[in-house]
C-alpha positions in Angstrom: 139.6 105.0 158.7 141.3 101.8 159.5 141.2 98.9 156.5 141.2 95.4 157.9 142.0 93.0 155.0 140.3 89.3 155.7 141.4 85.9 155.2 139.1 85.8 151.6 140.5 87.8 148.9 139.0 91.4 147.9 136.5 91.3 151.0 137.2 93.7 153.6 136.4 95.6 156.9 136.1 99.3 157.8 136.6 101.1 161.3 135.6 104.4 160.7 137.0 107.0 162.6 134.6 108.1 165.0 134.3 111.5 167.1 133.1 111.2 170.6 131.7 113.5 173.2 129.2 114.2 175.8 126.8 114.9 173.4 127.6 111.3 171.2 129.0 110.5 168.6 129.6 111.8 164.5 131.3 109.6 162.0 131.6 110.2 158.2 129.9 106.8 157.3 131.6 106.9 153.6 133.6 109.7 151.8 134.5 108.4 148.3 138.0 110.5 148.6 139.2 108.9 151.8 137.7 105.1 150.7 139.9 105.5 147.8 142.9 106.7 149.7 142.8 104.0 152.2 141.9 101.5 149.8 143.1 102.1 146.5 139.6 101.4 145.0 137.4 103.6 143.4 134.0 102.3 143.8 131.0 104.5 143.0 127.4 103.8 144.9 124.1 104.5 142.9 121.4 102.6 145.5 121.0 102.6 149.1 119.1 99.9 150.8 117.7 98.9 154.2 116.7 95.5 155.7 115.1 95.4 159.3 115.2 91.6 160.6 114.4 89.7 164.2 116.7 87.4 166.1 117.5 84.4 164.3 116.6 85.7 160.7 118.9 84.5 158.2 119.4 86.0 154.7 121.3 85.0 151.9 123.6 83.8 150.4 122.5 86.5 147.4 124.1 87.7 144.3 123.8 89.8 141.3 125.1 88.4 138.1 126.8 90.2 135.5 125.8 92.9 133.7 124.0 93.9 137.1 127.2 92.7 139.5 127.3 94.6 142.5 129.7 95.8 145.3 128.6 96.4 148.6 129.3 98.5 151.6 127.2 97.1 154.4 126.9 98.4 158.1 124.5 97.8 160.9 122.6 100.5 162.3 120.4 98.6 165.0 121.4 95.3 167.2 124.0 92.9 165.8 124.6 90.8 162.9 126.8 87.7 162.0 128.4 88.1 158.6 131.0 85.8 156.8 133.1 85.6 160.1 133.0 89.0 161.7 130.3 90.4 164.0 128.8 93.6 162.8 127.1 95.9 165.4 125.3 99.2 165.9 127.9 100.0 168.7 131.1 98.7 167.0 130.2 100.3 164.0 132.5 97.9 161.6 131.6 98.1 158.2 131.9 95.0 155.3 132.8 95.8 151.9 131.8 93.3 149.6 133.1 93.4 146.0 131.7 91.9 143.2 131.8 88.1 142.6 130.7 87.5 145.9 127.3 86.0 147.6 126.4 87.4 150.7 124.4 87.0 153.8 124.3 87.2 157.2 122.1 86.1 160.4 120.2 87.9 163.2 122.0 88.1 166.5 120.1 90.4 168.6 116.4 90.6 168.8 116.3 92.6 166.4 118.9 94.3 163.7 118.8 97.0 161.1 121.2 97.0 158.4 121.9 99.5 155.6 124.2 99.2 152.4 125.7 100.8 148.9 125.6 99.3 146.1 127.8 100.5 142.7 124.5 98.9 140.5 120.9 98.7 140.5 118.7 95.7 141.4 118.1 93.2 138.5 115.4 90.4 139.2 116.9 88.8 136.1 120.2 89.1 137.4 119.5 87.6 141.0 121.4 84.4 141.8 122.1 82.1 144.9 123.4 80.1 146.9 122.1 77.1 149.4 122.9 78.8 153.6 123.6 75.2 154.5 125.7 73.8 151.5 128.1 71.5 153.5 130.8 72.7 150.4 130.8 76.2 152.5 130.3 74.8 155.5 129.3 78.4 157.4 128.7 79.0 160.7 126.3 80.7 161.0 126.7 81.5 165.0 122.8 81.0 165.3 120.9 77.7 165.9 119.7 76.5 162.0 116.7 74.4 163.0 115.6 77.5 164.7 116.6 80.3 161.9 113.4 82.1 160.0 114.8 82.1 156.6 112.5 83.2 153.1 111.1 80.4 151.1 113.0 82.0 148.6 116.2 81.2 150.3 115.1 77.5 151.3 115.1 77.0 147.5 118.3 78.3 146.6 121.0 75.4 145.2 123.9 74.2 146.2 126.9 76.2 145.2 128.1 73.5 142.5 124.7 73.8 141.2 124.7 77.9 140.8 124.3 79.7 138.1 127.3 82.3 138.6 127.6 84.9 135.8 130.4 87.4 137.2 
């Protein structure tokens, strides 16, 4: 397992080592041991979840609030995704790790994309917060076209980030 540390603080990406052969392909996806080895953080998952999206979908940005805070290990299974400034793909199989204090999103590249990710706490409706995609304070690209992007109505409501209500 290789850790790449990014140019934001705490947020990270993983290149699993992966075993190759006629046959395919086997990787160890997460093994709590080895993430805390390589990364000095011990981090323990309780949910799973999985979003299937088509070209051009963008979600986010999407937070838990304390006490409900939640680190994420995110990866995409199916097609390719754009998320805070790397490309994540079925075939480079890079994953994010997302700590805590941090909204999160990402945008559809291929026509269609399957993503899966851990989180170290449970869903809280009343802990849900957000953040506007296209707050010029952010300023994100998003490498898709935004007047063409299928984003929730949920997510066209969501307020600038001076405006958030961040609980961390």
């Amino acid at each position: 397992m290789e850790i790449t540390k990014t140019p934001i603080e705490g947020l990270l990406i993983i290149n699993p080592k992966i075993l190759r052969d006629e046959r395919g392909y086997f990787y160890e996806s997460f093994n709590k041991n080895t993430f805390f080895n390589a990364t000095g953080i011990e981090t323990n998952f309780v949910q799973d979840n999985q979003a299937r999206s088509v070209k051009n979908v963008l979600r986010g940005l999407h937070y838990q609030n304390s006490p409900a805070a939640q680190t994420k290990l995110l990866r995409v299974i199916e097609g390719s995704i754009w998320d805070d400034g790397i490309e994540l793909t079925a075939d480079n199989k890079l994953q994010f790790y997302i700590p805590k204090g941090f909204a999160h999103g990402y945008a559809v590249l291929s026509d269609t994309a399957e993503v899966f990710y851990k989180c170290d706490d449970f869903y809280s409706r009343e802990c849900e917060g957000g953040v506007s995609y296209s707050d010029p304070a952010i300023n994100i690209d998003w490498k898709i076209d935004l007047s063409a992007a299928i984003v929730s109505e949920k997510d066209l409501k969501q307020p600038l980030l001076a405006n958030a209500n961040i609980r961390f």
